[in-house]
FIPADO-32516 format. One record per residue: x, y, z of N, C-alpha, C in turn. Coordinates in pm, 1 decimal, m for minus. Atoms other than C-alpha are relative to their C-alpha. Example, Ala and Ser with C-alpha at 12.3 -4.5 7.8 and 13.67 -1.06 7.14 Angstrom:
       nX       nY       nZ      caX      caY      caZ       cX       cY       cZ
     89.0   m119.0      0.0   1230.0   m450.0    780.0     90.0    120.0      0.0
    m82.0   m119.0     m6.0   1367.0   m106.0    714.0    m77.0    109.0     73.0
END
This chain:
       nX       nY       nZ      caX      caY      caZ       cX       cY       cZ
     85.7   m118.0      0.0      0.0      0.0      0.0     89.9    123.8      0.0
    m47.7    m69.3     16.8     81.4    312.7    m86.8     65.9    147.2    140.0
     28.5    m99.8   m162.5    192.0    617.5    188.2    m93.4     60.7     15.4
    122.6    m85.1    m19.0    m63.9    829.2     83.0   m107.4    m60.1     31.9
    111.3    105.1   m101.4   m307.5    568.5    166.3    m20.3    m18.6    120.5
    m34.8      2.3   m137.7   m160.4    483.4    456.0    m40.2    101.5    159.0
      9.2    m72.9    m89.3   m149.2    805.6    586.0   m164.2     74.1     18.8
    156.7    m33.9    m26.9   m529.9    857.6    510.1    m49.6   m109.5    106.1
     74.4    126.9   m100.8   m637.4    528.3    676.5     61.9     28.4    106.6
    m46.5    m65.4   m185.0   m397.5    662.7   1004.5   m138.3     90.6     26.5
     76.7   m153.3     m8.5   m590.8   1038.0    992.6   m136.1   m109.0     32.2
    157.4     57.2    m11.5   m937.0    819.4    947.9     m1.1    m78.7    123.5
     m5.9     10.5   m123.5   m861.8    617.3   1244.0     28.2     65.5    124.9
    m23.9    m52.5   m114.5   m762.0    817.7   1468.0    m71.1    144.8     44.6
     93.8    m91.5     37.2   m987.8   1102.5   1364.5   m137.3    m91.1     81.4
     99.0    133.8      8.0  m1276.5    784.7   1436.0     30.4    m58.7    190.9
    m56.5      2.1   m121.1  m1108.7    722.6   1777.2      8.1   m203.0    m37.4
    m46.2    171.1     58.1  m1043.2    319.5   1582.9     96.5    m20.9     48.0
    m94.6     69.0      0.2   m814.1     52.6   1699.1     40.2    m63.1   m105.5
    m34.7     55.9    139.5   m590.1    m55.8   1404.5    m46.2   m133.2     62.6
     17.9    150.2    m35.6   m685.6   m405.2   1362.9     95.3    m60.6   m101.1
    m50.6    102.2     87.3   m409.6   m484.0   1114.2    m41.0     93.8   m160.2
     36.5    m54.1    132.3   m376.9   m342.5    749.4    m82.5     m6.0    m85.1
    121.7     26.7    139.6   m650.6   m497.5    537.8   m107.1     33.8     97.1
    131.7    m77.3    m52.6   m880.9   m435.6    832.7    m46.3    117.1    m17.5
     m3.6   m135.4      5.5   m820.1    m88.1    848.1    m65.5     81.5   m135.7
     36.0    m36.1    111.5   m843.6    m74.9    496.3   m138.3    m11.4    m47.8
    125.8      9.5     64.8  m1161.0   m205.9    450.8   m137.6    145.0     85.4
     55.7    m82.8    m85.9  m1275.3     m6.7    747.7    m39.4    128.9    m91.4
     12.6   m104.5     80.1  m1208.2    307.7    569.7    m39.5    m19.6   m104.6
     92.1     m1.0     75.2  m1305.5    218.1    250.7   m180.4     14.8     m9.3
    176.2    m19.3    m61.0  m1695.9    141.9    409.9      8.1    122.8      3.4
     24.8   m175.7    m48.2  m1658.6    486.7    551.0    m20.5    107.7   m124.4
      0.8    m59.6    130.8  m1583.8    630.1    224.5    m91.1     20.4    m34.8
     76.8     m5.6     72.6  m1809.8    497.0     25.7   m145.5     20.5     69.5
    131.2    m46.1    m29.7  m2128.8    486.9    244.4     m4.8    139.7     70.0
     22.7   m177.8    m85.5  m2049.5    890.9    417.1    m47.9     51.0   m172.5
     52.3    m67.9    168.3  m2111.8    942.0     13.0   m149.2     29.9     m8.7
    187.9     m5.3     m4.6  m2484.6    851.6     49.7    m11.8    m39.8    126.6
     65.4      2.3    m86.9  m2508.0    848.0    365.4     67.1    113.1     83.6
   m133.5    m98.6    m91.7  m2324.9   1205.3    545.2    m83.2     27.6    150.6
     21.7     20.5   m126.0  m2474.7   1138.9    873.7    116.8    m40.1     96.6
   m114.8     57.4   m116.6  m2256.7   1024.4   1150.6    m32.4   m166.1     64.3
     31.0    139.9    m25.6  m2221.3    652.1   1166.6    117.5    m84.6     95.7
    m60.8    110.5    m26.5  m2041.8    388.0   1333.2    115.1    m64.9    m98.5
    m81.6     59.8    100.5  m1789.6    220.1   1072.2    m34.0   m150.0     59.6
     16.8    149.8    m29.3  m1832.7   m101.4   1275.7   m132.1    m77.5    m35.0
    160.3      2.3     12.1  m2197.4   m135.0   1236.4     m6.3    m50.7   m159.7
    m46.2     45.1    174.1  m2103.2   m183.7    834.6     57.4    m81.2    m33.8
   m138.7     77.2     65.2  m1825.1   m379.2    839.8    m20.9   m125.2     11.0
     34.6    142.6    m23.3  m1869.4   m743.0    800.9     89.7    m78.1    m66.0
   m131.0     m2.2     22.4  m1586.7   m810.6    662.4     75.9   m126.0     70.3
   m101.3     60.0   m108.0  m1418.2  m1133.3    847.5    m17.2   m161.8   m146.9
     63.5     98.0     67.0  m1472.6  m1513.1    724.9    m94.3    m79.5    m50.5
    113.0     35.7     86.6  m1751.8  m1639.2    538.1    m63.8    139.1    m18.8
     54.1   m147.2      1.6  m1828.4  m1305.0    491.3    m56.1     14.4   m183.5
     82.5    m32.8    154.8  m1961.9  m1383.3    103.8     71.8     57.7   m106.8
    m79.6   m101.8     96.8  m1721.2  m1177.0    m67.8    m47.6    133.4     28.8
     10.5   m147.1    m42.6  m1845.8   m844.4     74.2     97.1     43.5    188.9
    m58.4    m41.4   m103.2  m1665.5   m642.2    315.2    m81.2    160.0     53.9
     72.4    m77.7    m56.2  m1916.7   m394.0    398.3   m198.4     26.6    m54.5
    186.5     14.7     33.4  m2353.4   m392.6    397.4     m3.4    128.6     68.5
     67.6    m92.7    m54.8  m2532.3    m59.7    443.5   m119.9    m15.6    m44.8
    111.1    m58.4    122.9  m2902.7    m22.2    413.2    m56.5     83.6     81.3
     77.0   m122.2    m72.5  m3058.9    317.7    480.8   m163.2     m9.6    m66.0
    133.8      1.0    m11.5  m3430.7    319.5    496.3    m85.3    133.4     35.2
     58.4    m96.9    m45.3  m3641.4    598.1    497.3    142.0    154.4     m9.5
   m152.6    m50.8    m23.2  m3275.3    798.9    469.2     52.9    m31.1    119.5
    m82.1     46.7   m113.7  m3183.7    660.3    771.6     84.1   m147.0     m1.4
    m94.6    129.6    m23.7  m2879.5    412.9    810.8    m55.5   m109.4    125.4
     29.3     73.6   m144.6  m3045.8    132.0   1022.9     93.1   m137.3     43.8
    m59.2    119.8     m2.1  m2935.6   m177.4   1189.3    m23.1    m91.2    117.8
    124.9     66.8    m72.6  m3203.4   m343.9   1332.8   m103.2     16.1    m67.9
    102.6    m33.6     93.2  m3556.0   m455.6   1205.8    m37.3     66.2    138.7
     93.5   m137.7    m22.0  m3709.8   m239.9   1491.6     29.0    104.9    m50.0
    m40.3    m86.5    101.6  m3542.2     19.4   1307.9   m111.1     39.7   m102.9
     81.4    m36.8    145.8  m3695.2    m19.7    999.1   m148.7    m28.3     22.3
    116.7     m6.5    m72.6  m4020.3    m92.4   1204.7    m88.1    156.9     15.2
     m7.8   m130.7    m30.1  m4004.9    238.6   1339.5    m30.2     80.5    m59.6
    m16.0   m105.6     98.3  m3907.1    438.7   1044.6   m123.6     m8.4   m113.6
    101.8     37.7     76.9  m4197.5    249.4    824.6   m124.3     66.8     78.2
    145.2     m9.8    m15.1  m4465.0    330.6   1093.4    m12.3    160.3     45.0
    m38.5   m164.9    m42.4  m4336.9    700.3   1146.6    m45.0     69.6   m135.6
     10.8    m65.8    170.3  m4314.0    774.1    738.0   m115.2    m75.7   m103.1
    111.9     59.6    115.3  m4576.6    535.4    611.8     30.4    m50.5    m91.7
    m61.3     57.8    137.3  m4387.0    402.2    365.6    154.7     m9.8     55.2
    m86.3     53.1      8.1  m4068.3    253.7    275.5     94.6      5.3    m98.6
    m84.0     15.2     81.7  m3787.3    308.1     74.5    167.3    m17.4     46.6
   m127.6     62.3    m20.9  m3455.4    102.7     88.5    100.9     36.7   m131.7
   m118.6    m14.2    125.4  m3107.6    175.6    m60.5     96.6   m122.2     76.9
    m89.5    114.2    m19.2  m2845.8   m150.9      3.1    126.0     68.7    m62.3
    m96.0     m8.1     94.9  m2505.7    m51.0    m52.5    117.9   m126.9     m4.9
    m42.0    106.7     m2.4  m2270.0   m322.7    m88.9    168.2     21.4    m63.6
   m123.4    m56.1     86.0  m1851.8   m297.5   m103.4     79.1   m125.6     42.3
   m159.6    128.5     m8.7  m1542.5   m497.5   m151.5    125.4    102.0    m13.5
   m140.9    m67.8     52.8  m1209.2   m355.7    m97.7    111.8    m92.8     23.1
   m104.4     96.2     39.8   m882.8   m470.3   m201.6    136.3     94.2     m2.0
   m156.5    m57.9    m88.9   m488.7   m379.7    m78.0     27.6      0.7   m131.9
   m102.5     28.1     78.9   m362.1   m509.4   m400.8      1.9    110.5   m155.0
    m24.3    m83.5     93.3   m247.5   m321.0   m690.9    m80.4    m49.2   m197.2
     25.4     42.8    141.0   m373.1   m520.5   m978.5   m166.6    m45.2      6.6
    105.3     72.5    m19.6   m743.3   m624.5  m1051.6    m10.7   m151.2    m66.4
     46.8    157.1    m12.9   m887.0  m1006.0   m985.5   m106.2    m10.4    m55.5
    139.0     52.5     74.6  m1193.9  m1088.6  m1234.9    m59.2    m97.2    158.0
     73.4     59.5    m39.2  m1251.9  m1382.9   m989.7    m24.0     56.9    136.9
     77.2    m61.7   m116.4  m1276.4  m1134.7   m676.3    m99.8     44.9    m21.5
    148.7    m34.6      9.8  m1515.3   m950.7   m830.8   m111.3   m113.1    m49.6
    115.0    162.4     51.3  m1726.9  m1320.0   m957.3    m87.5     18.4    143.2
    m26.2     34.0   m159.4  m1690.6  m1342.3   m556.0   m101.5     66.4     56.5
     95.8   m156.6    m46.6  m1853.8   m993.7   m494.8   m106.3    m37.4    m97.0
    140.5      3.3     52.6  m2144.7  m1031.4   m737.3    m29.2   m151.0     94.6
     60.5    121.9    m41.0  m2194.6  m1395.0   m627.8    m72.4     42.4    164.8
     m0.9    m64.0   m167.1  m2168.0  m1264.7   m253.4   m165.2     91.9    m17.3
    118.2   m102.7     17.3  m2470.4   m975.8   m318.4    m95.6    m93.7    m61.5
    135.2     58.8     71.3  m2677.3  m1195.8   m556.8    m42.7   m111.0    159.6
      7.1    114.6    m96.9  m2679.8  m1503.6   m248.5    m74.8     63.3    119.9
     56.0    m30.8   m105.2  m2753.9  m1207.2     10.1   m216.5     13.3    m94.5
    109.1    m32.2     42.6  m3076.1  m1133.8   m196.8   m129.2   m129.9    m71.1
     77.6    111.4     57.4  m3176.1  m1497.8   m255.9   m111.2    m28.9     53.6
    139.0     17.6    m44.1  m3547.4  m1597.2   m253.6     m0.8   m147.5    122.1
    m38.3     68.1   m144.4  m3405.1  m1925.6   m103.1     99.7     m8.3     84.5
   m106.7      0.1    m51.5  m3175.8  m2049.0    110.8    137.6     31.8    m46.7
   m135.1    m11.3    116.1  m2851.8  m1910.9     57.1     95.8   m108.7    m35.4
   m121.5     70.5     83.7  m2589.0  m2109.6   m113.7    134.7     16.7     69.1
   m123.3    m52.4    m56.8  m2288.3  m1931.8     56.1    m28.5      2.0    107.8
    m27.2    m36.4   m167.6  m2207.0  m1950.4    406.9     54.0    124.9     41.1
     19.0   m140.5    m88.8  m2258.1  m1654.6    609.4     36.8     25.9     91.0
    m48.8    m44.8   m166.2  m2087.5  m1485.0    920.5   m157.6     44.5     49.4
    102.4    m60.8   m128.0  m2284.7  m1340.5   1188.0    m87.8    115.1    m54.3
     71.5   m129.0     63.9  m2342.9   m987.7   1055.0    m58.9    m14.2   m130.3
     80.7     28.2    154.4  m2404.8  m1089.5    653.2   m108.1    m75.9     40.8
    117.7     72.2    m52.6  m2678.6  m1314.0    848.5   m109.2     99.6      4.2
     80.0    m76.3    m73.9  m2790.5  m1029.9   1057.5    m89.2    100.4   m105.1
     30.5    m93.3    124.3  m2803.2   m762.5    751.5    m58.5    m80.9    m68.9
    132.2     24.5    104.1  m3000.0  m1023.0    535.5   m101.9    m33.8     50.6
    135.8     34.6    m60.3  m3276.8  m1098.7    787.3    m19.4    180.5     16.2
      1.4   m121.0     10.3  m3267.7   m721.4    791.6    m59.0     67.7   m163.1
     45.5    m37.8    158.5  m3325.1   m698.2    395.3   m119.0   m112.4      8.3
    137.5     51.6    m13.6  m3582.0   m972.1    434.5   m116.3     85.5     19.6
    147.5    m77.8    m81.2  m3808.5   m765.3    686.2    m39.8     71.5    m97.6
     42.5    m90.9     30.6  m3781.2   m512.6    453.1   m123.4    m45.0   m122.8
    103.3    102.2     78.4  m3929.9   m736.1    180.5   m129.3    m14.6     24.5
    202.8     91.3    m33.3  m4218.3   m889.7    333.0    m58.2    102.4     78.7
     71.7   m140.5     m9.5  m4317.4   m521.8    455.6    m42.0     51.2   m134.9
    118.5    m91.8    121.1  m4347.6   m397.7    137.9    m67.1    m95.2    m70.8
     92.3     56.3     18.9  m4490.7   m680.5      9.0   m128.0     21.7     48.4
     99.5    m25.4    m10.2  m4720.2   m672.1    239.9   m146.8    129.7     m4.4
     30.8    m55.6     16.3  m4829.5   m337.8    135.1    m21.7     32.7   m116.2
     56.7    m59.8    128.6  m4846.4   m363.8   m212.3   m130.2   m114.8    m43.7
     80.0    109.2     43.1  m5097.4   m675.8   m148.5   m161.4     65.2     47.6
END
């Protein structure tokens, strides 16, 4: 990795009040941050996103904001549905990578990873804890609006 990288992912941790966990952690860390403060410039957590470990699908970070709010919990999106009357979900979904060159079959990895979280059945790919948590989380949201467009 490069310095200038480096020395952003320092500034972002320590700006964040983060314990390094190690270079690719860090990295992915900040990357999440990146990309979801883009559409999402609220004040979040970075951990709350990051899912990132083993069986993790090929994604290293799930956001879904609801209503514009970043949730992470279905009372959450409970909440925000029976506050606004409606429902609208954005999923963002990232992969980051240390290395200098691009991998076709990481990204296979990453689509496969996103299509599996969004499967009607059981998934196919084994799941950590959080890619669990975040797709019973995209479920709810499902069979809410289903049940409102029935």
């Amino acid at each position: 990795m490069d310095r200038i990288t480096k020395s952003l992912i320092e500034a972002f941790l320590k700006e964040h009040e983060i314990e390094s966990e190690g270079e690719a952690i860090d990295f992915e860390k900040f990357c999440n941050y990146c990309v979801i403060s883009r559409e999402y410039p609220e004040t979040f957590k970075v951990e709350d996103v990051s899912v990132g470990s083993s069986n993790d699908t090929g994604l290293d970070g799930i956001a879904i904001i609801v209503n514009g709010k970043l949730v992470d919990s279905i009372e959450e999106v409970d909440d925000l549905a029976d506050i606004n009357k409606r429902m609208e979900a954005t999923f963002i979904f990232i992969q980051s990578k240390t290395s200098n060159t691009f991998d076709s079959g990481d990204m296979l990895k990453f689509f496969e990873g996103v299509s599996d979280f969004f499967a009607e059945e059981e998934p196919v790919l084994e799941r950590n804890e959080m890619v669990e948590y975040k797709a019973k989380i995209a479920t709810h949201i499902y069979l809410y609006t289903q049940k409102k467009v029935v």
